[in-house]
C-alpha positions as a Markdown table, in Angstrom:
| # | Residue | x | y | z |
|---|---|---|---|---|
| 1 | Unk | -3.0 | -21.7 | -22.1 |
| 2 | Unk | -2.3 | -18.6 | -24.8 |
| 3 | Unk | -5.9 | -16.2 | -24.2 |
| 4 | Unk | -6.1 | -14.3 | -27.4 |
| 5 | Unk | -8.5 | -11.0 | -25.7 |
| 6 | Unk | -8.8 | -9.1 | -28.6 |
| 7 | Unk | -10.4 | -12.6 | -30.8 |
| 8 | Unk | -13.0 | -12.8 | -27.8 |
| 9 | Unk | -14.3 | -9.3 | -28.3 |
| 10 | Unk | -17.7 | -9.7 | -31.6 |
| 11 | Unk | -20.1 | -7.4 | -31.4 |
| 12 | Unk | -22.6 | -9.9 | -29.8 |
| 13 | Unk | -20.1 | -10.2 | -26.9 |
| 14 | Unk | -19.7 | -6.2 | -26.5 |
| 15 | Unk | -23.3 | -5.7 | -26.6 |
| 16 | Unk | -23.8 | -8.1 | -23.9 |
| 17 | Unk | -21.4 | -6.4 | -22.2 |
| 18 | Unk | -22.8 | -2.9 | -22.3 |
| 19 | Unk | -26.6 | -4.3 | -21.2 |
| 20 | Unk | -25.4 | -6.4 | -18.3 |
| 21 | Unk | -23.0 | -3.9 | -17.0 |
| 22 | Unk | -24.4 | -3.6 | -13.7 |
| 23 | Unk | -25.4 | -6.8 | -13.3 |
| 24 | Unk | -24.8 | -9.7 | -10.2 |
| 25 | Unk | -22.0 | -12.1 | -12.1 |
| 26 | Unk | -22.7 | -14.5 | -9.7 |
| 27 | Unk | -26.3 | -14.7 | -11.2 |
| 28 | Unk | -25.9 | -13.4 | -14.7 |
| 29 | Unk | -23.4 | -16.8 | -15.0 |
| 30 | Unk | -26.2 | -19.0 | -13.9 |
| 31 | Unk | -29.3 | -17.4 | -15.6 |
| 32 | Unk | -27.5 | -15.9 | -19.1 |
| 33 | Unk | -28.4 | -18.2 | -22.3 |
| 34 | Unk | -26.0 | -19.4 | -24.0 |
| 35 | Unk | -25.2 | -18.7 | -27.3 |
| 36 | Unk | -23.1 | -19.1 | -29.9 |
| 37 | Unk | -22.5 | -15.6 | -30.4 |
| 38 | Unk | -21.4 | -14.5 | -27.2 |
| 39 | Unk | -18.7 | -15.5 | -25.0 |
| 40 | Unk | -19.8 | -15.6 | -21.9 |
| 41 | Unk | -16.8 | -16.5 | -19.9 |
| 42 | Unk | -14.8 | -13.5 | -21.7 |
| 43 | Unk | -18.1 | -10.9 | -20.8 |
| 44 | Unk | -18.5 | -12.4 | -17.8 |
| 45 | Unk | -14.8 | -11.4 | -17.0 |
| 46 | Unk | -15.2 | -8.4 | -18.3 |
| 47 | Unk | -17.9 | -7.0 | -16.6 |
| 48 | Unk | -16.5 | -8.6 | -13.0 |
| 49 | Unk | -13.5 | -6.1 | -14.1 |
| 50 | Unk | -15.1 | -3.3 | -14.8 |
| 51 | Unk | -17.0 | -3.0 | -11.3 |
| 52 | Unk | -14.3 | -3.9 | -9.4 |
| 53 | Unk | -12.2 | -0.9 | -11.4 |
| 54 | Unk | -14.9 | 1.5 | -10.4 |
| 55 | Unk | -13.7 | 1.2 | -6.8 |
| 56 | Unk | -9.8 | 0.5 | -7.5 |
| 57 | Unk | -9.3 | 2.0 | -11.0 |
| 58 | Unk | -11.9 | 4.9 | -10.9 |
| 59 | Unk | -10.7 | 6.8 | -14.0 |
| 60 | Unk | -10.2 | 3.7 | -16.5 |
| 61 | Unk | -14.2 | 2.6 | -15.0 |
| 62 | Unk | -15.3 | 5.3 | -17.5 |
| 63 | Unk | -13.3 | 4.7 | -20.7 |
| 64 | Unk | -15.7 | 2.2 | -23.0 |
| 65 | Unk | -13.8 | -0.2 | -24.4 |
| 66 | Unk | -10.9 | -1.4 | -21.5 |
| 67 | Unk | -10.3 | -5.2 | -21.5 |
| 68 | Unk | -10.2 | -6.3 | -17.9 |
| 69 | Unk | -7.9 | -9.5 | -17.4 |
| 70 | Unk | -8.7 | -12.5 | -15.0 |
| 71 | Unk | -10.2 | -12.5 | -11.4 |
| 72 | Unk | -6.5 | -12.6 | -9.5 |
| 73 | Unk | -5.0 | -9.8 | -11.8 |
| 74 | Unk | -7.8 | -7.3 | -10.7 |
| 75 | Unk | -7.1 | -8.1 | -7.3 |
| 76 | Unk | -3.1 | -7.8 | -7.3 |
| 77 | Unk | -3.1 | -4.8 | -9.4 |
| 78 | Unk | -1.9 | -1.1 | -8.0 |
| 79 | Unk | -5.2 | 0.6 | -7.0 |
| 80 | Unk | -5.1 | 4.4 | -8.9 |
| 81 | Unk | -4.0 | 6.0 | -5.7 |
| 82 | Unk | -1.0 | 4.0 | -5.5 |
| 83 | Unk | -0.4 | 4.4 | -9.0 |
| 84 | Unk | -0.9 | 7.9 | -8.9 |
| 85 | Unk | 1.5 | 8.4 | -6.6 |
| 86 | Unk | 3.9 | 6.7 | -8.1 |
| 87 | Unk | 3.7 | 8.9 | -11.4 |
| 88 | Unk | 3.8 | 12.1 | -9.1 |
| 89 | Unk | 6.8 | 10.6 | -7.1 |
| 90 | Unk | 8.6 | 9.8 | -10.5 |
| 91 | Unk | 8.1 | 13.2 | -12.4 |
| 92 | Unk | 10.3 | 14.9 | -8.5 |
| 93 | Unk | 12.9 | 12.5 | -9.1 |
| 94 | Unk | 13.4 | 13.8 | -12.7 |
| 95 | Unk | 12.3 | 17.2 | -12.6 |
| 96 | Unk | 14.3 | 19.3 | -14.8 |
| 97 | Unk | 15.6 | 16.0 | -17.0 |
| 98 | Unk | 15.0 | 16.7 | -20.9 |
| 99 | Unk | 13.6 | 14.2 | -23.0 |
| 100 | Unk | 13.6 | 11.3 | -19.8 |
| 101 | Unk | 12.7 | 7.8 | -20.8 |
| 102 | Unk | 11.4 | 4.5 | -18.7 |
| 103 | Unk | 11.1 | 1.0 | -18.6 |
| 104 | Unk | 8.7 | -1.2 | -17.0 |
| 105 | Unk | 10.5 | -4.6 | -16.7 |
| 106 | Unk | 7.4 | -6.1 | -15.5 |
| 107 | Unk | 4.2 | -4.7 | -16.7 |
| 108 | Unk | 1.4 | -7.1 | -15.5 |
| 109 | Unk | -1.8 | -5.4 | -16.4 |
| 110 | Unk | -0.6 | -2.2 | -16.8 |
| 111 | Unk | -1.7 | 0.0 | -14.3 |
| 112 | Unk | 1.2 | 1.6 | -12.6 |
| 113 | Unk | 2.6 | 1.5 | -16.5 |
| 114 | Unk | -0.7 | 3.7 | -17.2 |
| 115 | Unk | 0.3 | 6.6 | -14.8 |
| 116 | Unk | 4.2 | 6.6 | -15.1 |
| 117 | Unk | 4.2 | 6.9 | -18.5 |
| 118 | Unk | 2.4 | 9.8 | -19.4 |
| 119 | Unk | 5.6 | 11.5 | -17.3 |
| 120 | Unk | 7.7 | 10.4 | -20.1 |
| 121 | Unk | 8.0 | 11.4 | -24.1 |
| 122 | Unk | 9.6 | 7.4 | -24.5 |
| 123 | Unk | 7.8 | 4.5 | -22.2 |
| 124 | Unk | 8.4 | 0.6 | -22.7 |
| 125 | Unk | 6.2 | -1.8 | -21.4 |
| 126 | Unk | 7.6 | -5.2 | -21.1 |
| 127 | Unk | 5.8 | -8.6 | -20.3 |
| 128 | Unk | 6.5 | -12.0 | -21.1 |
| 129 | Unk | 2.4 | -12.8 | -21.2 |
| 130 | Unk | 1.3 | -12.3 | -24.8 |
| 131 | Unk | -2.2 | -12.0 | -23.7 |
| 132 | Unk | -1.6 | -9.3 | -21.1 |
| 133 | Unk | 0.6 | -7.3 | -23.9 |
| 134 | Unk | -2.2 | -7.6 | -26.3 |
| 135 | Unk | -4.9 | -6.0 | -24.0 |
| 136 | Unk | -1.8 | -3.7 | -23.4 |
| 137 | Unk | -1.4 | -2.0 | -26.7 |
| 138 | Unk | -4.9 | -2.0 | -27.3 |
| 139 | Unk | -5.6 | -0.4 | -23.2 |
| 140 | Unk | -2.8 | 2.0 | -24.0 |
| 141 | Unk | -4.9 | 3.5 | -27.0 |
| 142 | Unk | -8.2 | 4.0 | -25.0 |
| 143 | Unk | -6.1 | 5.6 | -22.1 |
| 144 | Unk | -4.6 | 8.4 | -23.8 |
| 145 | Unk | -1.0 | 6.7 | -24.2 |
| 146 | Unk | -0.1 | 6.3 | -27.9 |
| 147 | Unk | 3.3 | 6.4 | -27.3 |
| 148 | Unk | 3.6 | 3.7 | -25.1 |
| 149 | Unk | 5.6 | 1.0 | -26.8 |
| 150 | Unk | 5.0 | -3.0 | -26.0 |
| 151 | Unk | 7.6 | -5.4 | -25.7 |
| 152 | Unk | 6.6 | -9.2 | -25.2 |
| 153 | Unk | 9.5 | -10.7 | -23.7 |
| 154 | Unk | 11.3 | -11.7 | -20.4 |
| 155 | Unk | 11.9 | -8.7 | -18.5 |
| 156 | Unk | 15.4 | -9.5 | -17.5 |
| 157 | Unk | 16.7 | -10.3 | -21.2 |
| 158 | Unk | 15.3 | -7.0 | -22.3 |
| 159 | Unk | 17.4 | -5.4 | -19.5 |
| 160 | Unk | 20.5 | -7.1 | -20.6 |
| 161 | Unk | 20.4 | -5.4 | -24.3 |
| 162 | Unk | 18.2 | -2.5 | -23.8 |
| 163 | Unk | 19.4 | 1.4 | -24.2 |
| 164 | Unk | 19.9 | 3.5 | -20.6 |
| 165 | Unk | 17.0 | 5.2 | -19.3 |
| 166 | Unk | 16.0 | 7.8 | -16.7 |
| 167 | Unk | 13.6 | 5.4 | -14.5 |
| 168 | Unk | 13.3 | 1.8 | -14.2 |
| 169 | Unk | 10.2 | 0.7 | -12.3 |
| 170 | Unk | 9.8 | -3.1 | -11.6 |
| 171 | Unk | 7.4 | -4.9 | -9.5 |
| 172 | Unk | 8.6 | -8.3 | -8.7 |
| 173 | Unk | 6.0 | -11.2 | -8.9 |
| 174 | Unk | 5.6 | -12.3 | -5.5 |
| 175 | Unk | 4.3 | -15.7 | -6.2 |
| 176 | Unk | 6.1 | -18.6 | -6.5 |
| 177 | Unk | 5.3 | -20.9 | -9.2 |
| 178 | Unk | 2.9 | -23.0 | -7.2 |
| 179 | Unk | 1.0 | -19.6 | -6.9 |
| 180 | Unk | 2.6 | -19.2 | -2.7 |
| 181 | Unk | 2.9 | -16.2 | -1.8 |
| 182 | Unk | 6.5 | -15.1 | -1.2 |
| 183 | Unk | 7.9 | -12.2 | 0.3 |
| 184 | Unk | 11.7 | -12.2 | 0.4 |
| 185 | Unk | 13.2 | -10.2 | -2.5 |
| 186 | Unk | 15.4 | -13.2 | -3.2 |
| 187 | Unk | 12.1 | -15.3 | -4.0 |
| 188 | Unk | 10.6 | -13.0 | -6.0 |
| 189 | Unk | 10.7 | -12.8 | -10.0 |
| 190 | Unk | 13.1 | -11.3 | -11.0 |
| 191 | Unk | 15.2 | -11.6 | -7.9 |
| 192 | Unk | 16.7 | -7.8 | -7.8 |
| 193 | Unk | 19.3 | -8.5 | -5.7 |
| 194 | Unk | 21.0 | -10.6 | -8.4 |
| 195 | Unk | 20.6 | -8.2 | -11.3 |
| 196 | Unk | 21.4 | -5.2 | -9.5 |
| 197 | Unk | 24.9 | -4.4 | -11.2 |
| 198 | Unk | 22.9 | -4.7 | -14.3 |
| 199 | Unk | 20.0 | -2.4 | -13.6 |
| 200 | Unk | 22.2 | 0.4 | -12.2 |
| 201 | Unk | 24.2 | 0.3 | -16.1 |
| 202 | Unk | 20.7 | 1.2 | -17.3 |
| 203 | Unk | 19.5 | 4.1 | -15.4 |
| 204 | Unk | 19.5 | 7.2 | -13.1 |
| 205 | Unk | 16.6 | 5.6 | -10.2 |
| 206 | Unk | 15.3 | 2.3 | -10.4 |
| 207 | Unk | 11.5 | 2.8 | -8.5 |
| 208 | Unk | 11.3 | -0.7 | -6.7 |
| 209 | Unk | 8.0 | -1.6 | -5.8 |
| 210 | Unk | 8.1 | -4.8 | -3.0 |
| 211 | Unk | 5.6 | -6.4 | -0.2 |
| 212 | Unk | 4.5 | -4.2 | 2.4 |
| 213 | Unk | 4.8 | -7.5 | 4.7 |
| 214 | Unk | 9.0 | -7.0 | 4.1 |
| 215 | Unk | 10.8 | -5.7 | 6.4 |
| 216 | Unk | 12.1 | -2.1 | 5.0 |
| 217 | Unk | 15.6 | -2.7 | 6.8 |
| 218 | Unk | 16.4 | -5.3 | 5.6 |
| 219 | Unk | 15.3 | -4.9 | 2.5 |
| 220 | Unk | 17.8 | -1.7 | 2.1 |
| 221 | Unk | 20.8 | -3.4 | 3.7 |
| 222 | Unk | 20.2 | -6.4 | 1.1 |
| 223 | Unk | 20.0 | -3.7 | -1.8 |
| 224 | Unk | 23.4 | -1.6 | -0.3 |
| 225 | Unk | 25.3 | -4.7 | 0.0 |
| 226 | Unk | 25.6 | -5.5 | -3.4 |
| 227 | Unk | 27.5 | -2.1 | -4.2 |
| 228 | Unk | 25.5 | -0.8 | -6.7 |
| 229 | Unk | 23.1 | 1.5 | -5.6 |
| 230 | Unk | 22.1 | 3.7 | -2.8 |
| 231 | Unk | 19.2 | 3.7 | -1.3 |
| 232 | Unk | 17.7 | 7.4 | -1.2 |
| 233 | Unk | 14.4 | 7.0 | -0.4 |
| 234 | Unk | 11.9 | 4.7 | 1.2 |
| 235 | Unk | 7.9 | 4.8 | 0.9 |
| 236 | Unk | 5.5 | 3.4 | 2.5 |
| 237 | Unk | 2.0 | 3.4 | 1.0 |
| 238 | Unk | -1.3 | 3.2 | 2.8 |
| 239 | Unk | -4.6 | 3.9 | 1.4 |
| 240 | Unk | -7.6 | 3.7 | 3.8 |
| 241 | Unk | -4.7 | 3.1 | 6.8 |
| 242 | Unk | -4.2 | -0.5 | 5.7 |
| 243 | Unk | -0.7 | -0.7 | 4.5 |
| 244 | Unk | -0.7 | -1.7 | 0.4 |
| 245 | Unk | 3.3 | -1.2 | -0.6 |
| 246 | Unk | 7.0 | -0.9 | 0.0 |
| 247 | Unk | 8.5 | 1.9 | -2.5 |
| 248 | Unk | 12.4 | 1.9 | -2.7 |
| 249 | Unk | 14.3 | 4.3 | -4.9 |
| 250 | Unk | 17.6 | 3.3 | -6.1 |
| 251 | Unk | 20.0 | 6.0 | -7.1 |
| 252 | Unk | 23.8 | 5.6 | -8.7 |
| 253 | Unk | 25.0 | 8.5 | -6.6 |
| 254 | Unk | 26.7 | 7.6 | -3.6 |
| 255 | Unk | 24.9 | 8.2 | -0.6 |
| 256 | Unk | 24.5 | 7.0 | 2.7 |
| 257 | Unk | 21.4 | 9.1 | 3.6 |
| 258 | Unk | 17.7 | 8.5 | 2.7 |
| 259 | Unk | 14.1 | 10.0 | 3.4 |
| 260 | Unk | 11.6 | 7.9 | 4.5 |
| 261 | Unk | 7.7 | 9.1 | 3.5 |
| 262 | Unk | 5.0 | 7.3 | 5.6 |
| 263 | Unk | 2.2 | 7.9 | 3.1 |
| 264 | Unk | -1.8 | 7.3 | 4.3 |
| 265 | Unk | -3.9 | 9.0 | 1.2 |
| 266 | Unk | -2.9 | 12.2 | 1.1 |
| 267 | Unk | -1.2 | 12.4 | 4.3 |
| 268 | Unk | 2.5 | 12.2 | 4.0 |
| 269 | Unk | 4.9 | 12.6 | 7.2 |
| 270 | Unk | 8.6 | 12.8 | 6.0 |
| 271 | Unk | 11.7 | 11.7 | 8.3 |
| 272 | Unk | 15.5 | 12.1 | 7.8 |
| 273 | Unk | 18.7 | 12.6 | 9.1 |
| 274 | Unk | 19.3 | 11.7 | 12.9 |
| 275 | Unk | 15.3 | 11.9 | 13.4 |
| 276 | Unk | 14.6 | 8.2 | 11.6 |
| 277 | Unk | 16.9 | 6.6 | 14.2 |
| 278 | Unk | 15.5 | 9.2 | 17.3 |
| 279 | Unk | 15.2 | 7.2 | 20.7 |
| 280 | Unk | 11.7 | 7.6 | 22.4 |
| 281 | Unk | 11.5 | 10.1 | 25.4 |
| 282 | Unk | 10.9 | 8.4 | 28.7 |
| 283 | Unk | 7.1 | 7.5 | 29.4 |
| 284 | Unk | 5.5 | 8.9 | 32.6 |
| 285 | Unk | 2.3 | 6.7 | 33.9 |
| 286 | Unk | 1.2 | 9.3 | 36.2 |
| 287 | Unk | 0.4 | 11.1 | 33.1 |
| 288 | Unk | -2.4 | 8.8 | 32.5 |
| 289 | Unk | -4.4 | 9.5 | 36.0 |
| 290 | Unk | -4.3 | 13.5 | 35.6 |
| 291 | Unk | -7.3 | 15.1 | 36.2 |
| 292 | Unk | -6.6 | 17.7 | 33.3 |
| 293 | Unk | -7.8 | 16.7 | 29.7 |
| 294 | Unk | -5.2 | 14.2 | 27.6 |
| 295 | Unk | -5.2 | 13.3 | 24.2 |
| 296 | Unk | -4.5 | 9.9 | 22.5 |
| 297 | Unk | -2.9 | 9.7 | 19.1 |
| 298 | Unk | -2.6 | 6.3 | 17.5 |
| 299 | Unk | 0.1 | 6.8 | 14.5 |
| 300 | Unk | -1.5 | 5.5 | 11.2 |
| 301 | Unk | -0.3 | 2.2 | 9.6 |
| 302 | Unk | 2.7 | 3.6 | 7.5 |
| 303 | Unk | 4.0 | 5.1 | 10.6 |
| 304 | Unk | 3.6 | 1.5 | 12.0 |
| 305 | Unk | 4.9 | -0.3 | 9.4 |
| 306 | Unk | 8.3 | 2.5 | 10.0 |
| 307 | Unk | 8.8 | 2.4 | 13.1 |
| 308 | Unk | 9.9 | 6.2 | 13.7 |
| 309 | Unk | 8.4 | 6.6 | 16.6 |
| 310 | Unk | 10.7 | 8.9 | 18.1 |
| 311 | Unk | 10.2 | 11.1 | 14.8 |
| 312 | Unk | 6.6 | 11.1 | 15.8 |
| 313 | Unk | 7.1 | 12.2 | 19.6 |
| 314 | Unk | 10.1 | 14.7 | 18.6 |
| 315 | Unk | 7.5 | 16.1 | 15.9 |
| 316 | Unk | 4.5 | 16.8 | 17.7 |
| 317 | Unk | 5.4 | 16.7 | 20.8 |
| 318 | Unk | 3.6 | 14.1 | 22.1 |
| 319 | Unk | 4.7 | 11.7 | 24.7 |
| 320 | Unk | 4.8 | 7.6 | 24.6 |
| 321 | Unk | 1.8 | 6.0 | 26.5 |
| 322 | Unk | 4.8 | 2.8 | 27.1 |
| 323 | Unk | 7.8 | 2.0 | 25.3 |
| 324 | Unk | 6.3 | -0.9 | 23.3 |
| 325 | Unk | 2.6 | 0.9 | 23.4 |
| 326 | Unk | 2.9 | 2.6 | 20.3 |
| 327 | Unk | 0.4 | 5.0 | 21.3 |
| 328 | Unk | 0.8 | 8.6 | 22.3 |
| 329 | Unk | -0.2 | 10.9 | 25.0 |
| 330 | Unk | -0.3 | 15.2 | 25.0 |
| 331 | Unk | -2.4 | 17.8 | 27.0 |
| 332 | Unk | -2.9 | 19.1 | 23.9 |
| 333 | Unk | -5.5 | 18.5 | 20.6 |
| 334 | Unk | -3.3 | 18.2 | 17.6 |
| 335 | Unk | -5.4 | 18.5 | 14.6 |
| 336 | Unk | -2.8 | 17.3 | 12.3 |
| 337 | Unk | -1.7 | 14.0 | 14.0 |
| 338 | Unk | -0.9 | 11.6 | 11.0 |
| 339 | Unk | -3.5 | 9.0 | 12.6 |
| 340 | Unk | -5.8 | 8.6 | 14.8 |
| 341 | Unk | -7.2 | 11.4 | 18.1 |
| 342 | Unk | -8.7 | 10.7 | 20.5 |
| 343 | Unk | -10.2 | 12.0 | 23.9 |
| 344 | Unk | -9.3 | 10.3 | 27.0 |
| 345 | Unk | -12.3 | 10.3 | 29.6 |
| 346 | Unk | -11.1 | 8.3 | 31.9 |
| 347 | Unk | -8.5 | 5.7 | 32.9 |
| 348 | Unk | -8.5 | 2.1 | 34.7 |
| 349 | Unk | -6.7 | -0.5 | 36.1 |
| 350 | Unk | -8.0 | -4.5 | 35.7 |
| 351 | Unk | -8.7 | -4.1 | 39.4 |
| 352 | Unk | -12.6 | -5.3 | 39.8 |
| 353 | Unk | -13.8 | -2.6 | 41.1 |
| 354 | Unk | -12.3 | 0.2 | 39.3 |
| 355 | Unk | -13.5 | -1.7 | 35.8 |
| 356 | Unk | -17.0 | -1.8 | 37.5 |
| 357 | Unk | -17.2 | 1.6 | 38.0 |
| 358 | Unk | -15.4 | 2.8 | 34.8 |
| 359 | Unk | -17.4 | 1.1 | 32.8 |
| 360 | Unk | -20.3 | 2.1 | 34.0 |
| 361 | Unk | -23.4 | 2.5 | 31.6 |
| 362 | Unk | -21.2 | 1.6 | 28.7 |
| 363 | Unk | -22.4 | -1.8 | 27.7 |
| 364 | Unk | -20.5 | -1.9 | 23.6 |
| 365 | Unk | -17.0 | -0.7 | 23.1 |
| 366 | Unk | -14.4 | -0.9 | 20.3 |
| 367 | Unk | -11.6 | -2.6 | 21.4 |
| 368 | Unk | -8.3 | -2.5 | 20.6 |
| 369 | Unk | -5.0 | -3.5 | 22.3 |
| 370 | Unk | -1.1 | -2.8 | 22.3 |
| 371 | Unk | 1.2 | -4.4 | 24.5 |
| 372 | Unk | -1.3 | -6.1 | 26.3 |
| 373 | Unk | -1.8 | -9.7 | 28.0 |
| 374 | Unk | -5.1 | -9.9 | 26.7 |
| 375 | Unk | -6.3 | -10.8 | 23.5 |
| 376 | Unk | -9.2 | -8.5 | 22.0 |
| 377 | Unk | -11.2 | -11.2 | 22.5 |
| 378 | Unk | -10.3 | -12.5 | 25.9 |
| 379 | Unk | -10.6 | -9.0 | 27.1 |
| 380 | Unk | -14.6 | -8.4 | 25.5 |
| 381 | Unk | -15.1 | -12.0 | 27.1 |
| 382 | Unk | -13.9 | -10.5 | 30.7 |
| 383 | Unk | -15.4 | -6.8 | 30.2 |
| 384 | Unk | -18.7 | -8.3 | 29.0 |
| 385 | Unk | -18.9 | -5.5 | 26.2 |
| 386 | Unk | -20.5 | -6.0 | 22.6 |
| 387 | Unk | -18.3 | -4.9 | 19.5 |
| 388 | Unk | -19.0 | -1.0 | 18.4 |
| 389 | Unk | -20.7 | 1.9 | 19.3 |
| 390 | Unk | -18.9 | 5.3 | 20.5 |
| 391 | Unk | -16.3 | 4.0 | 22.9 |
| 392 | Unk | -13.1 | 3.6 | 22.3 |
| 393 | Unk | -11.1 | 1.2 | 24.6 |
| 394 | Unk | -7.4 | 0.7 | 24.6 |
| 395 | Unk | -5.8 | -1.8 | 26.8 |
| 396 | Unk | -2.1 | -1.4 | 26.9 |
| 397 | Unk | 0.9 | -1.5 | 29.5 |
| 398 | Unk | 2.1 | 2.0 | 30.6 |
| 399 | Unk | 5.4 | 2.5 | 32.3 |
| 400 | Unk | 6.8 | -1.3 | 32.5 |
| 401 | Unk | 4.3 | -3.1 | 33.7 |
| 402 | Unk | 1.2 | -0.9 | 34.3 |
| 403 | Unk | -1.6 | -2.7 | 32.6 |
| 404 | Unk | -4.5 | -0.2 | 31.4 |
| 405 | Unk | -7.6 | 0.6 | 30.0 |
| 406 | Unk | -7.7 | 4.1 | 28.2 |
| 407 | Unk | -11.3 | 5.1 | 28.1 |
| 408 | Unk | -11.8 | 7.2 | 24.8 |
| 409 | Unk | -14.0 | 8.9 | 22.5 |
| 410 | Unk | -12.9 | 9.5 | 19.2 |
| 411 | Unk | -11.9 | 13.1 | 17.6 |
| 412 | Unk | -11.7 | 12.2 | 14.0 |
């Protein structure tokens, strides 16, 4: 079904709009007359859009006028951090260029479009939706980006015939065309594996944007296998330390080195050379039962998601808790930890008696565990703890085999 925005949007409709802005759309759909002057479906959307952007899309919230598109576009769409970074990640790459130029091969709603562009004197927007290119151009306007040109086509047959550019950006659709999700690069639309030898003809970086459920590894050995391209850097995006993207950047000159940036907010921790494949030191459990004051550091999602862990004890200094704990240990409080810090105050075993008295006059703990038998569940079950409060509880194996419980409270 073709949704013509722009026919939707008489003044009856905008004026509803502006009165109901802050209203429950849950309640304003059941209790809202109808009338032939206003569509209600369109201002329902619209206003649905508009609080969710104040949240995601902070800066378009306040611009009058933006046309929001459906329910499961708000929700897929870059937030403005992501975005954001994006724009600031793309003006490095081409610092210095004269008169640079991009294409976004698959535009969607817009968002990371928004941001990139205004890095650029030429910007194309392509999307095969006609309704999505219509709110488009008329978006573009209210959000300070005249010269943002629209295409309405097929991303990949605008590729094949377009002029070179400086930057490429595409962000595969990651739904199949039941609506699955899909997470593989070679079930994703376009598949950019098979057009590679085609996007590197028409640029200097192509800024790849993929699932943060892929795995990063493979995902580069897939893209340096077809020839084309070298993989220079890799980002991975949290906001809020819950993972939201992948970020590849594809360069024509030959390389076999990259930077990986795990990013959290603001927070970016940069590896490279012989440090993003650096072994872990050797854990030492007797660490655990000093008597002196230890720190816990749990590395933030990105970090995670990376996997440079020895980058992260070689770094700061810290020391593994277990070889698959993925939490640290140091004698030391280290402010700038990318994650979380934590104080230890006291260590146990599962032995019955040592729990007893460990966990004495704590009765509510937040639990977490890492390399552990136990379920978070199964181990509130045995502890008999309610969820929350000031404790922090991490069950995990030190050593090989030691199974503990780190008793915390939190720094930060």
């Amino acid at each position: 079904m073709i949704i013509c925005y722009l026919c939707n949007m008489n003044q009856q409709t905008l004026d509803f709009i502006r009165q109901h802005a802050d209203d429950d759309v849950r309640q304003l759909a059941l209790r809202a007359p109808r009338t032939g002057d206003v569509d209600l479906p369109f201002a329902l959307q619209q206003i649905a859009g508009r609080q969710k952007a104040r949240q995601k899309l902070p800066s378009w919230a306040v611009v009058e006028g933006l046309i929001y598109p459906p329910h499961l576009s708000m929700e897929q769409c870059s937030s403005e951090q992501t975005a954001r970074y994006k724009a600031t990640l793309a003006a490095r790459l081409l610092d210095g260029q004269q008169q640079r130029s991009m294409a976004d091969l698959t535009g969607g709603f817009g968002v990371d479009f928004s941001f990139l562009a205004k890095q650029f004197p030429k910007a194309v927007y392509v999307e095969r939706q006609e309704h999505l290119c219509d709110a488009a151009r008329h978006n573009f306007q209210l959000l300070g980006i005249p010269h943002a040109e629209v295409v309405c086509g097929d991303g990949v047959d605008y590729l094949r015939q377009m002029q070179p550019v400086h930057l490429i950006y595409i962000d595969p659709a990651r739904r199949d065309e039941h609506g699955q999700r899909t997470f593989g690069m070679a079930d994703c639309t376009p598949d950019v594996v098979a057009i590679s030898d085609e996007i590197a003809k028409k640029c200097h970086f192509c800024m790849l944007k993929l699932s943060p459920m892929l795995d990063w590894h493979q995902a580069v050995a897939e893209l340096r296998a077809t020839g084309c391209w070298s993989v220079t850097e890799v980002h991975i995006v949290s906001v809020g330390n819950e993972c939201k993207e992948l970020l590849l950047v594809l360069s024509r000159e030959s390389s076999e080195a990259f930077r990986l940036f795990c990013v959290n907010n603001d927070d970016v921790f940069e590896v490279s050379g012989d440090l993003l494949y650096g072994d872990l030191p050797v854990s030492d459990p007797s660490r655990l039962s000093s008597p002196d004051s230890l720190f816990l550091y749990e590395p933030n999602a990105s970090i995670m998601k990376a996997g440079c862990f020895g980058a992260v004890a070689e770094r700061f200094g810290v020391q593994p808790v277990g070889k698959n704990s993925h939490l640290f240990v140091s004698p030391h409080f280290i402010g700038d930890f990318p994650g979380r810090q934590f104080e230890i105050v006291r260590t146990t075993t599962m032995n019955k008696r040592e729990l007893k008295a460990a966990l004495s006059g704590i009765d509510s703990a937040n639990i977490a565990v890492r390399n552990f038998p136990l379920s978070v569940a199964e181990l509130r079950k045995r502890l008999h703890l309610k969820d929350g409060g000031d404790t922090y509880i991490f069950a995990t194996t030190a050593g090989e085999k030691d199974h503990l419980l780190l008793i915390c409270r939190k720094m930060n």
